[in-house]
C-alpha positions in Angstrom: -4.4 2.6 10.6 -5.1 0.5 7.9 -9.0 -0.8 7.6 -10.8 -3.7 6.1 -13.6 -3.1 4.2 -15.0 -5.0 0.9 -12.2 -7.5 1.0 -9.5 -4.9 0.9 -7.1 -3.5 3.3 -7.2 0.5 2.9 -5.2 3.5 4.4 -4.0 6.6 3.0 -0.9 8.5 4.1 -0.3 12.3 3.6 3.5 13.6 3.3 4.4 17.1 3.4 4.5 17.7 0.1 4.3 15.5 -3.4 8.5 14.9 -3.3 7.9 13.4 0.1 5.1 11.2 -1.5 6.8 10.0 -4.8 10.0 9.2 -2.4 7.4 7.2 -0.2 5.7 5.4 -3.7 9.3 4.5 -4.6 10.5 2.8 -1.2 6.6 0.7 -1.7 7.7 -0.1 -5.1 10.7 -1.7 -4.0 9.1 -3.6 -1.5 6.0 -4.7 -3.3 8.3 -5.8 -6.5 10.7 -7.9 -3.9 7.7 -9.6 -2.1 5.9 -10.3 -5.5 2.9 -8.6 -4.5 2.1 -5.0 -6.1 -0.6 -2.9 -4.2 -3.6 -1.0 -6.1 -2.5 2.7 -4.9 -2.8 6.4 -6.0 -1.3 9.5 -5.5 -2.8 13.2 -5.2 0.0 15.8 -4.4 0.8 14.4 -1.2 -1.7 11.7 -0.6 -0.8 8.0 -1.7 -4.0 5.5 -1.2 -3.7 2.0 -0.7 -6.4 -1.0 -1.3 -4.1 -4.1 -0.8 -6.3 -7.7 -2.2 -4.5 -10.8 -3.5 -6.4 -11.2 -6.8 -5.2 -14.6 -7.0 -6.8 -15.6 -4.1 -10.6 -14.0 -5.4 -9.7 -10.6 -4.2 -9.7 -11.2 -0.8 -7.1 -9.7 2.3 -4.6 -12.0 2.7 -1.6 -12.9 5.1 0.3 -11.4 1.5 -1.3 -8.1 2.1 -0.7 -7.9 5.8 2.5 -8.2 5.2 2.8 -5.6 2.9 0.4 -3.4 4.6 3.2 -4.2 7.8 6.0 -3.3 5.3 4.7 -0.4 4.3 4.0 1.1 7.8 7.8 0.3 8.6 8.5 3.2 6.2 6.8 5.9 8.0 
């Protein structure tokens, strides 16, 4: 579930291992570079963290990062 806290939308995912997670960074890529809107994420092994802002907009959650935080949970 994704959670909005300091004007950011955050969630992490955990995959089974760090394959499943760099096939799951590369399907967000996609989307992210489509929709013009690239997330601030990270990846440990099989952990990928999210904090979705639209800088442009003064770093604050916008309907942009909804719908990439909707986008993304269509993958899983």
């Amino acid at each position: 579930m994704w959670k909005e806290e300091n004007n950011t939308l955050k969630r992490t995912f955990e995959f089974r291992d760090f394959i499943e997670a760099f096939g799951f960074m590369s399907q967000v890529a996609i989307i992210a570079e489509k929709m013009d809107h690239h997330p601030n994420w990270s990846n440990v092994y099989n952990k990928v963290s999210f904090e979705l802002t639209t800088h442009d907009a003064g770093n604050t959650v916008t309907d942009k990062d909804r719908a990439l935080a909707e986008a993304i949970d269509k993958l899983v």
